[in-house]
N, C-alpha and C positions, 0 to 999 in steps of 0.2 A: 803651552798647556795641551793635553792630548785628551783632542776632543772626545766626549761620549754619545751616542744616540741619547735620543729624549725619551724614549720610549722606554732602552735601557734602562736609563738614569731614574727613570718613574717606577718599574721593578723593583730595581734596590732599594731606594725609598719606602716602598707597599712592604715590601719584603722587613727592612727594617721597623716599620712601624708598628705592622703583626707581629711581630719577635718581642720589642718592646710591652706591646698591650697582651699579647699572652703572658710576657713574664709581670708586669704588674700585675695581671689579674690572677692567676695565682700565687704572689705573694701577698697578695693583697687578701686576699680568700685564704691564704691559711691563716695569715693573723686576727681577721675578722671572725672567723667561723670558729674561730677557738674560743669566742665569749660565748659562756655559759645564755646569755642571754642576748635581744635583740640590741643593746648596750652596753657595756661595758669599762669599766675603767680601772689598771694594775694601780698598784703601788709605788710604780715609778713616774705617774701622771699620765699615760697614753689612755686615749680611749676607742675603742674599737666597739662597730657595731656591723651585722647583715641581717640587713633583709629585702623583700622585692620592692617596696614602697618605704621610705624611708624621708622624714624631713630636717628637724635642724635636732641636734644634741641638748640633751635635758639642761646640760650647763654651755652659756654660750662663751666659756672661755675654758679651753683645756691648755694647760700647764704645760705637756710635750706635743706630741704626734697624736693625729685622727687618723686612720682608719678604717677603712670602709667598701665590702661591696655587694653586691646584688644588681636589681633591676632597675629601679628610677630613684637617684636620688635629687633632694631638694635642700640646700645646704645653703641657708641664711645668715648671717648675723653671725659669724663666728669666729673667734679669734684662735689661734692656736703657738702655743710657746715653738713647736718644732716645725713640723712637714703636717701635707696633708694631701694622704698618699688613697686613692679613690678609682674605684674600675667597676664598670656595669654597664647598663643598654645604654639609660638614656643620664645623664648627669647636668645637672644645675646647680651652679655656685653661684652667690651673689653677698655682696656686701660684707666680703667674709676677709679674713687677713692672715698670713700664715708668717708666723719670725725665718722659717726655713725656705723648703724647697714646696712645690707643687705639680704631684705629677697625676697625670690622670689619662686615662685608656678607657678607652668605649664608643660606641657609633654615634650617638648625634651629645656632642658636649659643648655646653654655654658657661659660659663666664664672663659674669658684670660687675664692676667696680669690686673686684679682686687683687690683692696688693700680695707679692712675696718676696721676702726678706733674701732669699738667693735665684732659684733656675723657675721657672713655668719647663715643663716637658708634659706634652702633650699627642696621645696619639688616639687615632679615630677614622669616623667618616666625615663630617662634618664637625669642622671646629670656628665657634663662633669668640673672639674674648675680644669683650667692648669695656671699654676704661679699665682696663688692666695694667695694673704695672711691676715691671718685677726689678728688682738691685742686680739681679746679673742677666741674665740671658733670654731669650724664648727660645724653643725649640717644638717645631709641629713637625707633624707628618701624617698627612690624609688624605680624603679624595677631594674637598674643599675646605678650606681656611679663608678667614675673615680674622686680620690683625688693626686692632684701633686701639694703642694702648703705649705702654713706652718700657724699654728696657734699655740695658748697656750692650749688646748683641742681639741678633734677633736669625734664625736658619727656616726656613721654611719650603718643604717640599709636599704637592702634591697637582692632582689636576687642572684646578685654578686658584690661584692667591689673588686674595684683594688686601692688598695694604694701603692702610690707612695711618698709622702707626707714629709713632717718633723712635728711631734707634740712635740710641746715644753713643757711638759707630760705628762699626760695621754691619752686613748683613747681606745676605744670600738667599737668594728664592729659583729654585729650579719647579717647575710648571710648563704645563702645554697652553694656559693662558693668565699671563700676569695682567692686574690691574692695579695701576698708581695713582690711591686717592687723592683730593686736594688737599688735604693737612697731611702727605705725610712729610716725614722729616728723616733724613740718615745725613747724622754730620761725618761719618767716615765714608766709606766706598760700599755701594749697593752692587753688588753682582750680580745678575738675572740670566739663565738660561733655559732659552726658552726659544719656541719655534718663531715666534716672531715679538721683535722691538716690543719691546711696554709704552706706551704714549706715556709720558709726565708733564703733569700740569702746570700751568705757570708758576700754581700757588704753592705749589711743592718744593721741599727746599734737599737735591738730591748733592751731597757734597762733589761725589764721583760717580756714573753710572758706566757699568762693565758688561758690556752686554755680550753676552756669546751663543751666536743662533747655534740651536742642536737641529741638526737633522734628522729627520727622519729615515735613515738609512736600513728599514727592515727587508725591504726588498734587496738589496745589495748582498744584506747579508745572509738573508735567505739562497741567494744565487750562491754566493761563496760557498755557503754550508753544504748544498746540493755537490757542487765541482767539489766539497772537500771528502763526501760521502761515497759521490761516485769514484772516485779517486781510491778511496779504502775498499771497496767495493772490487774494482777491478783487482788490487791488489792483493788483496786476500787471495782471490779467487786465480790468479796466476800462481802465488804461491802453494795452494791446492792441489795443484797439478804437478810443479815441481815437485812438490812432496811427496806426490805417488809415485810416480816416474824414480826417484832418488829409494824412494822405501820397498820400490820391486826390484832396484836391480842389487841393492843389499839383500834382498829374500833370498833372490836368484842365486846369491855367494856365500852368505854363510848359509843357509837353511836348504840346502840344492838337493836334500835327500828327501826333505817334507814336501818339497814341491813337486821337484815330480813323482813323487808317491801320491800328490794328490791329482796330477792328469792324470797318471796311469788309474787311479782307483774313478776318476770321473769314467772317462775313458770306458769303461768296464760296467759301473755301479753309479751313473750319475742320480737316478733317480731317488736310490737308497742313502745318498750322501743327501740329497736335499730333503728326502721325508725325514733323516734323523734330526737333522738341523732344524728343522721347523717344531718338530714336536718338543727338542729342547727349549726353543725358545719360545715357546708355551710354557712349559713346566720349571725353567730357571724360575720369574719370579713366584711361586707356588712352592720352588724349594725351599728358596731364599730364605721367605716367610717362616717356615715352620723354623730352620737350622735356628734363626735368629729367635726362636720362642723360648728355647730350650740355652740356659747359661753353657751348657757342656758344648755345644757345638756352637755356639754364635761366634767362635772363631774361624771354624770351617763355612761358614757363612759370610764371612766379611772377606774371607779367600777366594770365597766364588763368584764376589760381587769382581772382585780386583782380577780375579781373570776373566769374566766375563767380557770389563772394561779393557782391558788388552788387545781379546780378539776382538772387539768392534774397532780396538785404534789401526788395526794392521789388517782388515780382513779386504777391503777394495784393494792394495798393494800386492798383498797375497793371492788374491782372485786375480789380478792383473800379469802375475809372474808364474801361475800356474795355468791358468787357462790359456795363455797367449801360445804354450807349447802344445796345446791341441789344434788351436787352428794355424799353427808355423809350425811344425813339427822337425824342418830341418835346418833352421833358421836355431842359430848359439842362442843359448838362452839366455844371456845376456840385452842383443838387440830383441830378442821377443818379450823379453819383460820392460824394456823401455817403451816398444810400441803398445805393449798391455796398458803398461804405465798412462801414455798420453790418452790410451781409448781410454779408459775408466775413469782419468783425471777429467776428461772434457766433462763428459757425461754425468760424473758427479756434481758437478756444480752447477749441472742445470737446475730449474725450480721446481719440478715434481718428478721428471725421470732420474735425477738425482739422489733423493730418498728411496724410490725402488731400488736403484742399485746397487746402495749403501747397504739396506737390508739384505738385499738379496745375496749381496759377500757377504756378510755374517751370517744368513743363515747357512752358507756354502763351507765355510770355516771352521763353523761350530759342528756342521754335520760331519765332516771330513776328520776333524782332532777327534770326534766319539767312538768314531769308526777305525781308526788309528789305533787308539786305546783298544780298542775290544780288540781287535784282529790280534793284539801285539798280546795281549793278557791270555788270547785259545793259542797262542802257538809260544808260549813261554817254556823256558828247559824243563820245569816244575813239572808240566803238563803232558810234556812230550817224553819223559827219559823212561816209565813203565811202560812204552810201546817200542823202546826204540828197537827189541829181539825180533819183531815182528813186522816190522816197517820197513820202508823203502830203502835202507842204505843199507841193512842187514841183507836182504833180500838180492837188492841191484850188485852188493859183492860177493854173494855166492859163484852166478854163473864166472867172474875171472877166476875164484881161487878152481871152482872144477876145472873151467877151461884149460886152464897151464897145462897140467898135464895132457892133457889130450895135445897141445901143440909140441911138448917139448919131447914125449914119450917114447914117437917115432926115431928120431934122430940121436936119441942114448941108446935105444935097442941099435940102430947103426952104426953106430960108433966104438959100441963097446960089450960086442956081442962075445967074444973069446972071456972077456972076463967075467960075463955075465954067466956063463956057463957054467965056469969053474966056480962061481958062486953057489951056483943052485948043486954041482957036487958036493962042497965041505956041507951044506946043507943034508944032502941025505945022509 
């Protein structure tokens, strides 16, 4: 069998038994709370009743299923054809008998000389059932239990069990302290886990006792969990660096004309590149806001959020494969955007320089693609083709077409002065 901690094992237990007592208590509370009154009884024989104070039902025999929850109940003398299904603070049964099941959920719950016709399930803080007996099972789970009672199975988990009990065979008790009263009785196999041996007394008639110490192993696995955290830890953070390292020197190949158009425009205009980029990323979510206010654009708003989120996945990479050719300037850009890569990868994963530098490539990225834009939008063909008669290439090819002749002029007057002659005669 593969052992569990006790500590563990007491979790799953607390954990199960909340689970349980929340879902009795509101099933239990919607059935109840639907009687018109602090009583009630269908037409099929159930009776259902809530309130905070609460004691025995107007007729002490109901036909099917009771019912019941609120704050304190007090539930005497009662018989019941089905279940008697019960959740609230404090709960008292006595002297009562149920043809079915009995399950009950809440913090301090007593039960004396209570009989039922199949399961006792029971969850809480304190559970006390003295002369109890049930035709199939018991089943607790709390932070104390007290069993003196007899069933055909008996499960019991919480911080201390005292059994006193008869189980007509089997039964299991997980606890951080069992106790073995002098009557009890398990004529099949008592299984106990627990930090330490239960004493059993002579007068105790245990058929087989199975004991399997739990340890206490939080400390161990607190240590494991730390070596398994560090471990991720580390490992991310190698992977981090890989990442930039590998996502600059792809900048560096396909995108080799945005990058270094972004040294060169650093280079040049670094100041201007970082005041644009900050003031957008002030007013990105400011835009954001309004686009998404308005139906007609909240699609160019959900475009902006998707690029925005882009440049922040690629902007350390990008920073790493554009800057690294200003301070290596003769160095292939390929080894300068892998040592980009390694600086910016280390220093990213530090714990507060980290975040600066993170921001500080996106605001370096964002200000750079705005400036790209605009530069690209004043010098487009649209912009430029009503100037071009008067502009520089118009301009810069005047002086060749005069020049020619001035070079070539000499050398035909030289060349071909007899016919040049006879030309200028048929002319006159």
């Amino acid at each position: 069998m593969e052992k569990t901690g006790l500590r563990t094992r007491g979790i799953a237990h607390a954990a199960m038994a909340f689970f349980f007592a929340m879902l009795l208590t509101f099933s239990t509370a919607g059935a109840a709370w639907a009687a018109p009154s602090d009583e009630a009884k269908d037409s099929a024989g159930n009776a259902f009743a809530s309130s905070e104070d609460y004691t025995s039902p107007s007729e002490n025999k109901i036909d099917r299923d009771f019912y019941w929850a609120g704050k304190d109940l007090d539930l005497a003398s009662t018989e019941t054809g089905g279940d008697i299904v019960i959740a609230g603070m404090n709960l008292g049964v006595s002297d009562s008998k149920a043809a079915g099941n009995i399950r009950a959920a809440g913090m301090n719950l007593t039960f004396t000389n209570v009989s039922s016709g199949s399961n006792f399930t029971v969850a809480g803080q304190d559970i006390n059932l003295v002369d109890c007996a049930a035709e199939g099972g018991v089943y607790c789970a709390g932070s104390t239990i007290s069993f003196a009672g007899s069933a055909s199975a008996g499960s019991f988990a919480a911080g201390k069990v005292v059994f006193n009990g008869t189980i007509n065979g089997d039964a299991s008790i997980y606890a951080d302290a069992v106790e073995i009263g002098p009557d009890a009785v398990v004529t099949g196999t008592l299984h106990v886990e627990s930090g330490v041996e239960p004493v059993v007394p002579e007068s105790a008639q245990i058929g087989a006792l199975e004991f399997e110490k739990a340890v206490d192993d939080t400390s161990v696995n607190a240590n494991e969990a730390a070596e398994i955290v560090t471990f991720i830890d580390v490992l991310m953070k190698v992977l981090g660096i890989v990442g930039t390292i590998l996502f600059a020197l792809a900048l560096a190949w396909l995108f080799r004309r945005p990058v270094e158009g972004a040294a060169a425009m650093t280079r040049s205009h670094a100041g201007r590149i970082f005041a644009t980029g900050a003031i957008a990323l002030v007013a990105s979510p400011l835009l954001f806001v309004l686009l998404l206010c308005l139906v007609v654009t909240s699609s160019i708003a959900v475009a902006l959020l998707f690029a925005l989120v882009v440049l922040a996945m690629v902007a350390v990479p990008f920073a790493a494969a554009s800057l690294s050719r200003l301070v290596l300037p003769k160095m292939n850009r390929f080894g300068a955007a892998a040592i980009g890569g390694v600086v910016l990868g280390i220093v990213s994963i530090l714990p507060f320089l980290g975040v600066l530098v993170s921001l500080a490539s996106f605001i370096y990225l964002l200000g750079y693609v705005i400036q790209a834009v605009w530069n690209a939008r004043r010098s487009s063909p649209d912009d430029a083709a009503p100037n071009e008669p008067s502009n520089g290439p118009s301009e810069a090819g005047a002086p060749a077409v005069l020049g020619s002749p001035v070079v070539t002029l000499p050398s035909e007057n030289k060349g071909d002065g007899p016919q040049h002659a006879a030309d200028q005669q048929r002319q006159i």
